[in-house]
C-alpha positions in Angstrom: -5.8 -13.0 38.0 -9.5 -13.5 36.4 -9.6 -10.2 35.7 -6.7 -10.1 33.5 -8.3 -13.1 32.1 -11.1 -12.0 30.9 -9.4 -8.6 29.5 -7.2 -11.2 27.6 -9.8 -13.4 26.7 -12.0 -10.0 25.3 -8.7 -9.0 23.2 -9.0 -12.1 22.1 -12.6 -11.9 21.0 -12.0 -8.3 19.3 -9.1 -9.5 16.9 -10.8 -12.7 16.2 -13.8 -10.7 14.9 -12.0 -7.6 13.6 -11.7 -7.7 9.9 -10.2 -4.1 9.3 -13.1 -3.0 7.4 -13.8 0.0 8.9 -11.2 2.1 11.1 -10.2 0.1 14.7 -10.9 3.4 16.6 -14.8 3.5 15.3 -15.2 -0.5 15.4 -14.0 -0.7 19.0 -16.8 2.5 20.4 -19.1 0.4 18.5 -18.2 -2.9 20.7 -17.9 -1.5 24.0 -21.2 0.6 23.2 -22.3 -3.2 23.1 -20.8 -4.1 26.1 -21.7 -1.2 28.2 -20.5 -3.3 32.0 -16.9 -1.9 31.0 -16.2 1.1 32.4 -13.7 3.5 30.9 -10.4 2.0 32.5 -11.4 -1.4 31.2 -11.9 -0.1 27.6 -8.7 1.5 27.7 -6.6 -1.6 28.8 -8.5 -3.7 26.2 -7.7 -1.3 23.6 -4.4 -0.8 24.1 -3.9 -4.5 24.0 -5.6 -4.5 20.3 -3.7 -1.9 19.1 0.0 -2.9 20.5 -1.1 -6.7 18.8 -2.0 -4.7 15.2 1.8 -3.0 16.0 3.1 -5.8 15.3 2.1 -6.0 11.9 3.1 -9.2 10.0 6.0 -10.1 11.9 3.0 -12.5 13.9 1.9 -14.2 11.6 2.4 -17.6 12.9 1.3 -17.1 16.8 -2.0 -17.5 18.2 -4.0 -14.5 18.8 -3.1 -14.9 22.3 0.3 -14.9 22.1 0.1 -11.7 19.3 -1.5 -10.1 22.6 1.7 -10.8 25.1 4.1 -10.5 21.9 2.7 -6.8 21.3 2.5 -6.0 25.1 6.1 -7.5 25.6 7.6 -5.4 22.3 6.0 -2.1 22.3 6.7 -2.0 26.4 2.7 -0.8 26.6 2.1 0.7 30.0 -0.7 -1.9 31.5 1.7 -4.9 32.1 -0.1 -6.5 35.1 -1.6 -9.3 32.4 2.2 -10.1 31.7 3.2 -10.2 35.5 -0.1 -12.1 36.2 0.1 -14.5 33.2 4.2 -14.3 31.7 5.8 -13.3 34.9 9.2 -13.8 33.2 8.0 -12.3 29.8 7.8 -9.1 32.3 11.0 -9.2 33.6 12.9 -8.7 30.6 10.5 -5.8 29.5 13.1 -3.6 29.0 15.9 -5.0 27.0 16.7 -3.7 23.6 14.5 -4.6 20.7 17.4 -7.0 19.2 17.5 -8.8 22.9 13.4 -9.0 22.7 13.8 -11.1 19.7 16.2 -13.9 21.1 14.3 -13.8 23.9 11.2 -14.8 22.2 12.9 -17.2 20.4 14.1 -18.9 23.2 11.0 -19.6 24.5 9.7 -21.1 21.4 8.1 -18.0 19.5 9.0 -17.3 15.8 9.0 -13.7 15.9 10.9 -11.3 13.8 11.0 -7.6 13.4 12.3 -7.4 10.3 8.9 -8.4 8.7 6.6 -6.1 10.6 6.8 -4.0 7.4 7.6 -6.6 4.9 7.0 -4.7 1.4 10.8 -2.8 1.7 11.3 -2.9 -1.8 8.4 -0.8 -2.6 9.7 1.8 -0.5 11.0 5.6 -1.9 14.2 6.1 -2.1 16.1 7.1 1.1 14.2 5.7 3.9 16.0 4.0 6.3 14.1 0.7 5.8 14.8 -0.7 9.9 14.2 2.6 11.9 11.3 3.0 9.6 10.5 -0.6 10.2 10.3 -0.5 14.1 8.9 2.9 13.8 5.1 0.7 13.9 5.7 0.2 17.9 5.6 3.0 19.0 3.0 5.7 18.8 3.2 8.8 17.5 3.2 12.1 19.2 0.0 14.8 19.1 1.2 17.8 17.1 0.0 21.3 17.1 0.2 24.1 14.5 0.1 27.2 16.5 -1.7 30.2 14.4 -0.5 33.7 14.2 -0.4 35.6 17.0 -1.5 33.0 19.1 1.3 31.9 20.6 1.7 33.6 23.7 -2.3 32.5 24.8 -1.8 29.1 23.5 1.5 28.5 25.9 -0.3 30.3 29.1 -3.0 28.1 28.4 -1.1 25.1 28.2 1.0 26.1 31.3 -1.9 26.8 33.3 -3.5 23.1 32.7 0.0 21.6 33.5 0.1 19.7 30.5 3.9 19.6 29.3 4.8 19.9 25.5 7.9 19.7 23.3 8.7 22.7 21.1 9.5 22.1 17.6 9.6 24.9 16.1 8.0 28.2 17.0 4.7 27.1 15.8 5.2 23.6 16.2 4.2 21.5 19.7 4.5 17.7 20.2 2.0 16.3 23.0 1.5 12.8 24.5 -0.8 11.4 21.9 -3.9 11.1 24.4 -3.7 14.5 25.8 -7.3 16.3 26.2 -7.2 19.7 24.4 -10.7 20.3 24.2 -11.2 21.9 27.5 -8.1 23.8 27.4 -7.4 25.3 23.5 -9.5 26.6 21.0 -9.1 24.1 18.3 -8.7 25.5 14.8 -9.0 29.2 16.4 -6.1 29.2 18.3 -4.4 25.8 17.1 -4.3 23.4 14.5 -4.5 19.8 15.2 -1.4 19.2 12.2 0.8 16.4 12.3 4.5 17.8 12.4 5.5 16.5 8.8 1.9 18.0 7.5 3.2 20.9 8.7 6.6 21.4 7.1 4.3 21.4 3.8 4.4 24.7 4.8 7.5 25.3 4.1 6.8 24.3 0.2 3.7 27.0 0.2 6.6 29.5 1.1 8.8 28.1 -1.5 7.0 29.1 -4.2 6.0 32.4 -2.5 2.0 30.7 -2.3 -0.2 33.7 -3.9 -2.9 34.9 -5.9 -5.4 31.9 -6.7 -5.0 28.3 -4.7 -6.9 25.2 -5.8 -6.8 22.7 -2.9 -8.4 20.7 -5.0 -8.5 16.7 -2.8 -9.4 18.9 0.4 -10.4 16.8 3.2 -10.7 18.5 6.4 -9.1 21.4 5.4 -6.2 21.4 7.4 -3.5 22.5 4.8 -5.8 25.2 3.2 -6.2 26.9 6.9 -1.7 26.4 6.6 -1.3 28.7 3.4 -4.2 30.9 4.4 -2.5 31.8 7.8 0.8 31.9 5.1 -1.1 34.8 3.1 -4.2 35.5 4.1 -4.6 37.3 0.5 -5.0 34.0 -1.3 -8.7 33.8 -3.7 -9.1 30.2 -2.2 -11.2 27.1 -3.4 -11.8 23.4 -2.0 -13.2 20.7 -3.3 -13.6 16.8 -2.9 -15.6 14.2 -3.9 -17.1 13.6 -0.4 -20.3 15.7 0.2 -19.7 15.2 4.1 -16.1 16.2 4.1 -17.1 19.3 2.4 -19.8 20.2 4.7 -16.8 19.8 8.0 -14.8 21.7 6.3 -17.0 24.8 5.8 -18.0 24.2 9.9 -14.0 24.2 9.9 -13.3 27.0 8.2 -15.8 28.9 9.9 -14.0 28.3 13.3 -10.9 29.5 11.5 -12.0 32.7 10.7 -11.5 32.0 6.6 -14.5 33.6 5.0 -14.0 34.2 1.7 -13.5 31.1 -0.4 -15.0 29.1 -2.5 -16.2 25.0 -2.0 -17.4 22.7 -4.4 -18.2 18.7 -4.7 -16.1 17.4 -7.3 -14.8 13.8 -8.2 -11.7 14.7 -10.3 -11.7 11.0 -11.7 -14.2 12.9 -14.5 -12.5 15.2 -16.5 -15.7 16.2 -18.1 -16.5 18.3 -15.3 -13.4 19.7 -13.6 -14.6 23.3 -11.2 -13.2 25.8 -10.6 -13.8 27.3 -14.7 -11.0 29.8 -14.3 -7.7 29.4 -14.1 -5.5 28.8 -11.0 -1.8 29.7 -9.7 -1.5 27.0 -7.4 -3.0 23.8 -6.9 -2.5 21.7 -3.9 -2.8 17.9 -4.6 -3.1 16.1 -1.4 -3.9 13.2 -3.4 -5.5 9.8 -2.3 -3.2 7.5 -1.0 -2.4 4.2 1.0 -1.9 6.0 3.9 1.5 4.2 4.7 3.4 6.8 6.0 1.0 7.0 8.9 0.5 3.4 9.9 1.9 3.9 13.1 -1.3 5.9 14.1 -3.5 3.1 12.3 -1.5 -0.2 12.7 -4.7 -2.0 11.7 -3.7 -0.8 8.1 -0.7 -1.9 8.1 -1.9 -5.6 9.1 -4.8 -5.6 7.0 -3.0 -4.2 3.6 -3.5 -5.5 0.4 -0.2 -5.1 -1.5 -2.2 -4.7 -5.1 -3.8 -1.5 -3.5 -0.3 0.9 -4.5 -1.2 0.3 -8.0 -5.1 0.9 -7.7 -3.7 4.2 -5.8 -0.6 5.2 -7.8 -3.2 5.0 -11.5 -5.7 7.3 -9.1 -3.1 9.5 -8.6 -2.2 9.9 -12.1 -5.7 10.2 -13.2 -6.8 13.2 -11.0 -3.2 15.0 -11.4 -4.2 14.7 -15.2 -7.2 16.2 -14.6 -6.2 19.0 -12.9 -3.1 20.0 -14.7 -5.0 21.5 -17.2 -6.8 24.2 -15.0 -3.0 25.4 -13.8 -1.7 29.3 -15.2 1.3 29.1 -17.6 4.0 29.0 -14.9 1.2 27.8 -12.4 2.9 25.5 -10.0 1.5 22.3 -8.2 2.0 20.7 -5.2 1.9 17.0 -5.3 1.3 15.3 -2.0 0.9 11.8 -0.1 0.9 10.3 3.5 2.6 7.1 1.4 5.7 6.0 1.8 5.8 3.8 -1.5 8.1 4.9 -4.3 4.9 4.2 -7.2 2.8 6.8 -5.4 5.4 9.2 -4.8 8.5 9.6 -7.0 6.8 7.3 -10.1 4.1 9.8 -10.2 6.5 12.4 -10.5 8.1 11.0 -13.3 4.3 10.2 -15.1 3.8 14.3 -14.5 7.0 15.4 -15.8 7.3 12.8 -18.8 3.2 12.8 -19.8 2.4 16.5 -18.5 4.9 18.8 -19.0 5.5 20.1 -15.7 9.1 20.8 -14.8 9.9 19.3 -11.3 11.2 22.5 -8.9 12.0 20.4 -5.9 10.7 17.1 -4.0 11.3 15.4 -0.2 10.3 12.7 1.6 9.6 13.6 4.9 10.9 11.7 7.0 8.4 11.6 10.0 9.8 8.2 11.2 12.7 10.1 12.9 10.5 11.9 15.7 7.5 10.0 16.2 5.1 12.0 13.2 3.8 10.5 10.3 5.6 10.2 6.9 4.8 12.0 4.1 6.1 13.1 0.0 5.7 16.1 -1.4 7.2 17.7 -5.2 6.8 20.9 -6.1 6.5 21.1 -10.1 5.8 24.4 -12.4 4.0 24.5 -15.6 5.8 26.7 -18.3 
């Protein structure tokens, strides 16, 4: 019983302290580099009590930080429930009813909690969402998915099957893993696989839509992953990649170099200056991956989700228009771009679609939500639009 105690009374601590500043994941190596007496099984147990509390999102608004703790253990059914049989003995009995049942539950013994305002900004949402499945979606977390590369498949499953870790097959290049499955001693990451969340992946299926050749400006980059997703489409492409992070840039070209991609090109660029807008020639396709709020994948960083400032979709939506507005300009006659968030939000997503259309001239070819809710991935929008 003290132990869970003092896990509990740790948990406590963290949240109390945590102001969402800087990612959960790198704040909490930071703490328990500071409290080195917890071994690795402690850290885990402490964590996951943080995280299924931040799952919760503002549906908790109202309890103490303690009760946030058994609330998230007791909704998101979290594996290490000896503190509820050591400390809510009854809480643990009823660990398994439906969500709906969890509620009155709660409310019978005198919490205020209620999922429908985990996510409460539903009226912001894009059209199409279902607004309670993607609501509950925050308790639970999301798969691991892999992008197999060409002909790597048959290695890739041997591999897997040898190191008896189990997988569910997607497609025939897509694999879903338990989110904390170790793949570093077993695959060849970025050589053999691609670490790709399964919506990031059907972006793919937009690079083949408009038959993704000739020259490709990915020009908000990041770590590369969908640049290495329509090289392996056409290996042909005369590639560049930019963003405004020096860092990012230098990852990706250790990234790229893993991949096998050798001839591109990779700048530093803030595309909020339209003064000075690389590359000088003119491209066939640029891939917008734009900066976003990151909602559509909250359920990986539930921190976000509690710590959001709802004034932060328009800071990001008049981003969006501004770098789209830069880059527009460097597209071909019947160049085509590919807009793209991780945000769920209509004003980042089909609003700046409209802005393009109405202010840039770009004809809209076709545009989804991807609906990553449905299968434990992230969420994401993408338009395709063609200039000419």
């Amino acid at each position: 019983m003290s132990r869970w105690n003092a896990y509990l009374k740790t948990g406590i601590k963290i949240i109390e302290t945590y102001d969402g500043r800087n990612p959960l994941s790198a704040w909490l190596k930071d703490f328990f580099r500071q409290h080195k007496q917890m071994g690795s099984r402690d850290r885990k147990i402490i964590s996951g009590f943080v995280y299924s509390s931040y799952r919760l999102g503002h549906s908790t608004f109202n309890l103490s930080t303690e009760n946030k703790i058994l609330c998230g253990l007791f909704i998101c059914n979290y594996n290490f429930n000896e503190l509820l049989s050591c400390i809510k003995p009854e809480w643990n009995q009823h660990i398994h009813l439906p969500l709906e049942e969890k509620e009155s539950y709660l409310i019978s013994e005198g919490l205020q909690w209620r999922q429908g305002a985990i996510f409460p900004w539903q009226e912001d949402l894009s059209e199409g969402i279902d607004k309670s499945l993607f609501n509950v979606c925050h308790i639970i977390q999301p798969d691991l998915f892999l992008r197999i590369r060409p002909q790597q498949e048959m290695i890739v499953n041997k591999k897997l099957n040898d190191a008896g870790i189990s997988f569910t097959r997607f497609t025939d290049h897509c694999i879903a893993l338990p989110n904390a499955t170790s793949l570093d001693k077993v695959l060849n990451i970025d050589k053999e696989v691609v670490i790709q969340d399964y919506s990031s992946q059907r972006i793919g299926d937009f690079f083949k839509l408009n038959n993704i050749a000739g020259s490709v400006w990915d020009c908000c980059a990041g770590s590369g992953g969908k640049s290495i997703m329509a090289y392996d489409i056409n290996p042909q492409i005369k590639l560049s990649v930019s963003d405004s992070r020096p860092l990012i840039i230098q990852n990706l070209v250790q990234r790229f170099r893993i991949a096998g991609i050798k001839n591109y090109h990779s700048f530093v660029q803030d595309l909020t200056d339209a003064e000075n807008t690389p590359p000088a020639t003119q491209i066939d396709h640029i891939i917008a991956d734009v900066p976003c709020t990151g909602s559509g994948t909250w359920s990986r960083t539930p921190e976000q989700l509690f710590f959001f400032d709802h004034k932060k979709i328009k800071y990001y939506s008049d981003l969006q228009k501004n770098i789209i507005s830069t880059v527009v300009p460097k597209l071909n006659d019947n160049g085509w771009l590919i807009y793209i968030t991780c945000s769920v939000f209509k004003n980042e997503n089909e609003a700046v679609v409209e802005f393009i259309k109405v202010n840039l001239g770009l004809k809209l070819v076709a545009m989804e939500l991807l609906k990553g809710y449905e299968m434990k991935a992230d969420s994401m929008f993408v338009a395709v639009l063609r200039k000419g």
